[in-house]
N, CA and C atoms as an extended XYZ file, in Angstrom:
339
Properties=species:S:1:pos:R:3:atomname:S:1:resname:S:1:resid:I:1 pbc="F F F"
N        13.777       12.506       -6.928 N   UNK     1
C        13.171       12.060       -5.693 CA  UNK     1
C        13.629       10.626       -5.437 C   UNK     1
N        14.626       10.155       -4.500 N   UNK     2
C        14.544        8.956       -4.141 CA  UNK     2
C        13.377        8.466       -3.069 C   UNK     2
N        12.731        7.514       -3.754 N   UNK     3
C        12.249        6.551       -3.092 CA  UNK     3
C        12.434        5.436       -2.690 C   UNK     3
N        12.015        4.849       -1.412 N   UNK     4
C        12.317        3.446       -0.849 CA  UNK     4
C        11.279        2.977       -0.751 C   UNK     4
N        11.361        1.081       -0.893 N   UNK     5
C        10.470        0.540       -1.125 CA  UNK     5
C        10.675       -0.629       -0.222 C   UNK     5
N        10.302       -0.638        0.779 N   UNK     6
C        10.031       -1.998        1.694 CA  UNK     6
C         8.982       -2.560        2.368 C   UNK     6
N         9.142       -3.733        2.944 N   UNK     7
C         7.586       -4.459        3.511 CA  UNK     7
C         7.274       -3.582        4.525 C   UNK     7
N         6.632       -3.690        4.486 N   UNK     8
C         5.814       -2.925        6.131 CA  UNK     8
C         5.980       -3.958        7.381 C   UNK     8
N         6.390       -3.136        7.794 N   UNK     9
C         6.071       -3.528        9.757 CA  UNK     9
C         5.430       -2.897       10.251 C   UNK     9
N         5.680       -3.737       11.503 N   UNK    10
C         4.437       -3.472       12.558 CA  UNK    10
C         4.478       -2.092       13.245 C   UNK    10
N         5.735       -1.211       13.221 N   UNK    11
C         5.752        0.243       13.412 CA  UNK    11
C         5.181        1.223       12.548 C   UNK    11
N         5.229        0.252       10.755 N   UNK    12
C         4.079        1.776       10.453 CA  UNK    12
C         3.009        1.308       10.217 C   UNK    12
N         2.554        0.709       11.019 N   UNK    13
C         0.464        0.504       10.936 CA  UNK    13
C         0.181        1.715       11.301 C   UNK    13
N         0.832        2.503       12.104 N   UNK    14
C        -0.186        3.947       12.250 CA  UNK    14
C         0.033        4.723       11.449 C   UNK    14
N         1.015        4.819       10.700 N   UNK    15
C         1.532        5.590       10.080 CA  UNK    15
C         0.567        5.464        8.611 C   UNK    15
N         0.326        3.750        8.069 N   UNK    16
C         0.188        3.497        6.847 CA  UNK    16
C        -1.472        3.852        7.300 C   UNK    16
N        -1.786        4.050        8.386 N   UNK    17
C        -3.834        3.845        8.409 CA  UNK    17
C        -4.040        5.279        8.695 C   UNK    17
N        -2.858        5.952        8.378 N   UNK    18
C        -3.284        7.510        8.818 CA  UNK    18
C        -3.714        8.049        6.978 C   UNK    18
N        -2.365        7.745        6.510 N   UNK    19
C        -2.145        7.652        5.185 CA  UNK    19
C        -3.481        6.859        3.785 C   UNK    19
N        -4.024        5.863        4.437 N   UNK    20
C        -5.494        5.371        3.594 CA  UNK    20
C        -5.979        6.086        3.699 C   UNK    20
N        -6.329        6.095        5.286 N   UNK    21
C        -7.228        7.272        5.586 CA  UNK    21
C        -7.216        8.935        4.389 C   UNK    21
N        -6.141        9.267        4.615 N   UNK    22
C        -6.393       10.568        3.931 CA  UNK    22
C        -6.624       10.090        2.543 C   UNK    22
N        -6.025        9.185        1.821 N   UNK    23
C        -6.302        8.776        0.255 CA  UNK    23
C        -7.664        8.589        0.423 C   UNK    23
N        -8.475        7.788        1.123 N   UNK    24
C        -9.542        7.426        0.962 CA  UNK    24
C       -10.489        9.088        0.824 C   UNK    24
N       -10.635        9.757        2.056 N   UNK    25
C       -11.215       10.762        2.114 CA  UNK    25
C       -11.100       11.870        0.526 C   UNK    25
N        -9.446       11.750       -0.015 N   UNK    26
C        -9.122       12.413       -0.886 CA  UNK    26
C       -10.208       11.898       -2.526 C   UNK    26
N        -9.968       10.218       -2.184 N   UNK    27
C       -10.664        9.785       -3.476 CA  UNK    27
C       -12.117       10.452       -3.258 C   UNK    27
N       -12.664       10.071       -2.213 N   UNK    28
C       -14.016       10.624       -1.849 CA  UNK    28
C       -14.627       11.818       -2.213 C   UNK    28
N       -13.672       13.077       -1.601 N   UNK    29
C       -14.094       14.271       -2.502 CA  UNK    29
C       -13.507       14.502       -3.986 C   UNK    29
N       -13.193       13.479       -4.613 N   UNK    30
C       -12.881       13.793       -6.356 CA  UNK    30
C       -14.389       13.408       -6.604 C   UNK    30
N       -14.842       12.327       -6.574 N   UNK    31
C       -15.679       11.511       -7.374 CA  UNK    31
C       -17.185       12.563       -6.783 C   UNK    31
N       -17.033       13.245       -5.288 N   UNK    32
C       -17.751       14.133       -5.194 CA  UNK    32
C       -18.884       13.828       -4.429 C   UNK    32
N       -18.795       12.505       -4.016 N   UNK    33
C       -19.739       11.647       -2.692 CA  UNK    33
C       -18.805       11.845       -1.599 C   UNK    33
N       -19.739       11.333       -0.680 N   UNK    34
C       -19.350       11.035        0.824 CA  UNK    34
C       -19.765        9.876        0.835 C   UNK    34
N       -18.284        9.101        0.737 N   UNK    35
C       -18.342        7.664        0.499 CA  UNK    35
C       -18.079        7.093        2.083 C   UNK    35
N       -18.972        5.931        2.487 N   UNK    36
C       -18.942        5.930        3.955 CA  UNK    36
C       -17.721        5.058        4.450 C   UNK    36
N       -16.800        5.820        5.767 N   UNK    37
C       -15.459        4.686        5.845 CA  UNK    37
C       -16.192        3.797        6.780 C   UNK    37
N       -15.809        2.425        5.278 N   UNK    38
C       -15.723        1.013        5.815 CA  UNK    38
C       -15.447        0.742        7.152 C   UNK    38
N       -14.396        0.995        7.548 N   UNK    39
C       -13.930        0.412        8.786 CA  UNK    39
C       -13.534        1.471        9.574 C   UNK    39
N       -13.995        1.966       10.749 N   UNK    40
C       -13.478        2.532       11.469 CA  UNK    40
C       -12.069        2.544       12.744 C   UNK    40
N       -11.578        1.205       12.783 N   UNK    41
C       -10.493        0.975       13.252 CA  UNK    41
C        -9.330        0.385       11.685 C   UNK    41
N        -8.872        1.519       11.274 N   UNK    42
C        -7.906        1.689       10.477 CA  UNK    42
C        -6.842        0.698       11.035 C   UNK    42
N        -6.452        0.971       12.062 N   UNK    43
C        -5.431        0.578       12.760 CA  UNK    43
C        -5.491       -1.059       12.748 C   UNK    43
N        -6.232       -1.624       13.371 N   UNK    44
C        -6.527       -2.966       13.514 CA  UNK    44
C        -6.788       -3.442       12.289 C   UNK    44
N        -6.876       -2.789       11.288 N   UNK    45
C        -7.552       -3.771        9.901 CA  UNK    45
C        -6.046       -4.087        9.247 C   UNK    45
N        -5.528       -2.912        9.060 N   UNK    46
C        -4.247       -3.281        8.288 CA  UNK    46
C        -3.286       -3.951        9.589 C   UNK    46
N        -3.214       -4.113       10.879 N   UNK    47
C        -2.517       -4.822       11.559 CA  UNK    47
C        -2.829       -6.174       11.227 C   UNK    47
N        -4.292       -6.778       11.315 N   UNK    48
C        -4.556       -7.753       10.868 CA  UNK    48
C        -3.719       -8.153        9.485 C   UNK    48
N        -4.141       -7.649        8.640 N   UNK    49
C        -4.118       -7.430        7.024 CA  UNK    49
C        -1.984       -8.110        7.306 C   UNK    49
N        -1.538       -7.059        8.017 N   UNK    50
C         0.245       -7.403        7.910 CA  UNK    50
C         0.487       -8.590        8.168 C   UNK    50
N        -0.483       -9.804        8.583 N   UNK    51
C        -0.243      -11.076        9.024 CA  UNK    51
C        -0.660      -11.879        7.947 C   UNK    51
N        -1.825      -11.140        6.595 N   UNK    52
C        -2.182      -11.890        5.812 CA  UNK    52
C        -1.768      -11.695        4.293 C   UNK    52
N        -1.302      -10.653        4.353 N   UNK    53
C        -0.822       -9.771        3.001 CA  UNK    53
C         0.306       -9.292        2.783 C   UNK    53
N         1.017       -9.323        1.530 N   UNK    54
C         1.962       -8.904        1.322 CA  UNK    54
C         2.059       -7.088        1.122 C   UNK    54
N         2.744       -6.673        2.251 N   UNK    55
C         2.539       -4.648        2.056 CA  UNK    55
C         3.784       -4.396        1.842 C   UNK    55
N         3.787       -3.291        0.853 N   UNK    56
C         4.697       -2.740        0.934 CA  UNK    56
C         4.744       -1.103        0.851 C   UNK    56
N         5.855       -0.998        1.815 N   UNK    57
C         5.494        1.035        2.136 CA  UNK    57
C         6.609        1.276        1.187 C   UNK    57
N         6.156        2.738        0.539 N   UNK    58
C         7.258        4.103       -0.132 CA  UNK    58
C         7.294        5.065        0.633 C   UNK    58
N         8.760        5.327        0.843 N   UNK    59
C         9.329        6.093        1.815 CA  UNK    59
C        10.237        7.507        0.900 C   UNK    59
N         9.511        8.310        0.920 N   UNK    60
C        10.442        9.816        0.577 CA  UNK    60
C        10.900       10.599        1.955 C   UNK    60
N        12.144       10.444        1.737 N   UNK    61
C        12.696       11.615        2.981 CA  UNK    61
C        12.261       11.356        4.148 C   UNK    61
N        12.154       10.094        4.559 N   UNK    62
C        11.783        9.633        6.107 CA  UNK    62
C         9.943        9.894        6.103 C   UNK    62
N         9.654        9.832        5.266 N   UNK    63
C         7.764        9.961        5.311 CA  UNK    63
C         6.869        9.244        4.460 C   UNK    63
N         6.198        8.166        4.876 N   UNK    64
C         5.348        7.597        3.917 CA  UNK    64
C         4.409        8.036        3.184 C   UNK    64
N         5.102        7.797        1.919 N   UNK    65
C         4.152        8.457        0.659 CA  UNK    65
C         3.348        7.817       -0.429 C   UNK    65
N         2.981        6.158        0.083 N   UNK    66
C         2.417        5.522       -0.644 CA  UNK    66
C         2.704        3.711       -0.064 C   UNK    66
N         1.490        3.062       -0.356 N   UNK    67
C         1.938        1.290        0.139 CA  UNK    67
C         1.008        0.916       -1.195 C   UNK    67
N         1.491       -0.741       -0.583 N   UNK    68
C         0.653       -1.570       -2.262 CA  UNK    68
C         0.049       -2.882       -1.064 C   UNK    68
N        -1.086       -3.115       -1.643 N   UNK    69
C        -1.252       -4.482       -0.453 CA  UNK    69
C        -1.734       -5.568       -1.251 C   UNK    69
N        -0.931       -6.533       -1.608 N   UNK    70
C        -1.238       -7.720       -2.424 CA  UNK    70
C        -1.173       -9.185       -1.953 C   UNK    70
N        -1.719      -10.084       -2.616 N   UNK    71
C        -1.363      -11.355       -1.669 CA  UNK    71
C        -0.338      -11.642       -1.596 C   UNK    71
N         0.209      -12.417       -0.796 N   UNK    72
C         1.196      -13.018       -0.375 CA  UNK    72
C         2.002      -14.088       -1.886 C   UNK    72
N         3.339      -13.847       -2.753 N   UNK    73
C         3.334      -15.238       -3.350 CA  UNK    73
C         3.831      -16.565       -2.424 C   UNK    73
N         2.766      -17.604       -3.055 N   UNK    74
C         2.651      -18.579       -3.025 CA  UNK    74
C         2.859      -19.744       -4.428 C   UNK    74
N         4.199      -20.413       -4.204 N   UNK    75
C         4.304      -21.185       -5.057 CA  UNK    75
C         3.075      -22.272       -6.066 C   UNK    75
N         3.070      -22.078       -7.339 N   UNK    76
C         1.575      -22.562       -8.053 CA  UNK    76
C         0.713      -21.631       -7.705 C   UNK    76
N         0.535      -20.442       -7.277 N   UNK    77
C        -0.824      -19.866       -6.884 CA  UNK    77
C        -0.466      -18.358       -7.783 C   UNK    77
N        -1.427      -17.889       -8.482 N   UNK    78
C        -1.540      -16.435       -8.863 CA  UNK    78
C        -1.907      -15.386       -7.543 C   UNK    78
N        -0.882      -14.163       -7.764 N   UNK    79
C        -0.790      -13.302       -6.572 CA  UNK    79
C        -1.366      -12.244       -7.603 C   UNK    79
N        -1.931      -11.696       -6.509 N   UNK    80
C        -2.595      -10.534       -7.062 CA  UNK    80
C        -2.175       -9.164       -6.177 C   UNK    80
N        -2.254       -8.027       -7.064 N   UNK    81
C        -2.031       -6.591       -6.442 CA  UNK    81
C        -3.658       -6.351       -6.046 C   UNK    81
N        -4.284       -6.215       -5.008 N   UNK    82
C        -5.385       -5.398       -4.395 CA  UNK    82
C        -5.529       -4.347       -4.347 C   UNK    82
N        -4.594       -3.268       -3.791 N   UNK    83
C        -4.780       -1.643       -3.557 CA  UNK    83
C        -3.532       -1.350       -3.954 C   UNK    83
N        -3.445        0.179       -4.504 N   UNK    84
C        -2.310        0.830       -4.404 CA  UNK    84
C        -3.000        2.317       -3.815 C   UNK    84
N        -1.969        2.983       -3.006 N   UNK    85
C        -2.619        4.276       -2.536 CA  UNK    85
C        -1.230        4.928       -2.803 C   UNK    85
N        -1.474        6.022       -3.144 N   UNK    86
C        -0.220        7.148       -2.573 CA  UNK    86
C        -1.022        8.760       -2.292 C   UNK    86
N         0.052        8.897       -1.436 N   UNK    87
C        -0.256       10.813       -1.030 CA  UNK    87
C        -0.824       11.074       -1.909 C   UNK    87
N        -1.655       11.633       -2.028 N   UNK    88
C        -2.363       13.333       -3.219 CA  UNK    88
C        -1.072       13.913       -3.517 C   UNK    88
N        -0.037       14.579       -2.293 N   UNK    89
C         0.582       15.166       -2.653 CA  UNK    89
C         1.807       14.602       -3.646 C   UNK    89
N         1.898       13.559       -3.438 N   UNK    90
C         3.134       12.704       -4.372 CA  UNK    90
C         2.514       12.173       -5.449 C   UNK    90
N         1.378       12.392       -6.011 N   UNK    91
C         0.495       11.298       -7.192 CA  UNK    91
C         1.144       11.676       -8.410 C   UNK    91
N         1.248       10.987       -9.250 N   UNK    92
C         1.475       11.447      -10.943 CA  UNK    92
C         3.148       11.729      -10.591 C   UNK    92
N         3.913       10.631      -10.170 N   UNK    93
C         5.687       10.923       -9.704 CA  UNK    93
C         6.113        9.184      -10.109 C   UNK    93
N         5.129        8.409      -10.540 N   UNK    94
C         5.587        7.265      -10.691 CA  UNK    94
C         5.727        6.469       -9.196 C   UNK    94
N         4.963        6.562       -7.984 N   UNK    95
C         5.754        5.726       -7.182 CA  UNK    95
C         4.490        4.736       -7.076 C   UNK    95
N         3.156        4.860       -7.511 N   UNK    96
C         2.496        3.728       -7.417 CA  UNK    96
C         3.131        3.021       -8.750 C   UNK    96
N         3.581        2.934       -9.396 N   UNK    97
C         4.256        1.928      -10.257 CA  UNK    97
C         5.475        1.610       -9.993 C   UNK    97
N         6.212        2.353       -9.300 N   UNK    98
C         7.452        1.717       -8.564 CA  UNK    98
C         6.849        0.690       -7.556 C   UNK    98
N         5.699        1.099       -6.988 N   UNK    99
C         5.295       -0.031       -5.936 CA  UNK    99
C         5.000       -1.419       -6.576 C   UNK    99
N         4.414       -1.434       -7.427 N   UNK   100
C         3.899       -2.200       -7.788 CA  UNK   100
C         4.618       -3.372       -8.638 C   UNK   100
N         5.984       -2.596       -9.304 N   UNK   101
C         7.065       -3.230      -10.170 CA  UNK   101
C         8.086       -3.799       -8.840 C   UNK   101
N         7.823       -3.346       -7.737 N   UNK   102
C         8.743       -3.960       -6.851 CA  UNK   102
C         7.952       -5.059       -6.292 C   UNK   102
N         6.618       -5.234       -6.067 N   UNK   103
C         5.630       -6.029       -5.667 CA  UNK   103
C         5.962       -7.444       -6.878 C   UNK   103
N         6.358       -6.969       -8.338 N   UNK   104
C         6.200       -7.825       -9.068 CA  UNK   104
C         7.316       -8.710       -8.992 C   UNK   104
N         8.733       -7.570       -8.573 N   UNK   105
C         9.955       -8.343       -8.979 CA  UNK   105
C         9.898       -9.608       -7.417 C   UNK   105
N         9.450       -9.067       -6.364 N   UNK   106
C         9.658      -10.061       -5.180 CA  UNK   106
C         8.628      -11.152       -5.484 C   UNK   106
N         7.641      -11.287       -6.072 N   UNK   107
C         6.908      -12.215       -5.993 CA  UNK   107
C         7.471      -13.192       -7.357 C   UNK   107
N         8.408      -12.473       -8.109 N   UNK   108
C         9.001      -13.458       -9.328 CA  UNK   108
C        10.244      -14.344       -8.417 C   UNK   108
N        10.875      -13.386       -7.790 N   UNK   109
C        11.871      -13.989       -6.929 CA  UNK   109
C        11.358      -15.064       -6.055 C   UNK   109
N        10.690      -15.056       -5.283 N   UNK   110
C         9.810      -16.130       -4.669 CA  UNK   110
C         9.691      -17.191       -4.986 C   UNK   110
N         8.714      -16.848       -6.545 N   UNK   111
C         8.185      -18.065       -7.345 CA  UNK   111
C         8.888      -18.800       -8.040 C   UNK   111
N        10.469      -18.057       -8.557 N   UNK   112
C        11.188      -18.844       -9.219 CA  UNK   112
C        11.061      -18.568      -10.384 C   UNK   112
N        10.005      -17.667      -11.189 N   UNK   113
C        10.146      -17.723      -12.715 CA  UNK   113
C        11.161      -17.464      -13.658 C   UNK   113
């Protein structure tokens, strides 16, 4: 399976709030509650969020199958990973750790270590 790993733009906010969306609902019926969605404008939160956070989307075969949303690096400052989501259908394939090892290598590049 090749995967691609780049920042998000502003073309897939619908794409990436369609995609929580279903992870969220998915986590929801594992744990076996009806966990209530936070925010009902998906759309606007992570649009916001793309101005404050570092995202990055995984792309299989032209279809998003997973993002990571972490802070931004900032020189002297610890960045942190916040969320990782991927498809149900793509889980247990390694790409939330591809996300996340690519999240690591750009924020080393950044920082200079």
């Amino acid at each position: 399976m090749a995967v691609e790993i780049r920042q998000a733009k502003l073309e897939d906010i619908t794409t990436l709030s369609a995609l929580a969306l279903t992870i969220w609902n998915q986590y929801s019926s594992k744990i076996k509650k009806n966990l209530p969605v936070v925010e009902t404008d998906w759309v606007a939160r992570h649009t916001k969020e793309l101005q404050e956070k570092l995202i990055l989307v995984a792309y299989n075969q032209g279809s998003m199958v997973g993002y990571l949303k972490g802070t931004p690096p900032v020189k002297n400052e610890m960045v942190t990973i916040e969320y990782v989501g991927v498809d149900p259908q793509f889980q247990k394939r390694g790409i939330g750790t591809f996300l996340a090892k690519s999240y690591v290598e750009r924020a080393m590049v950044h920082l200079q270590f």
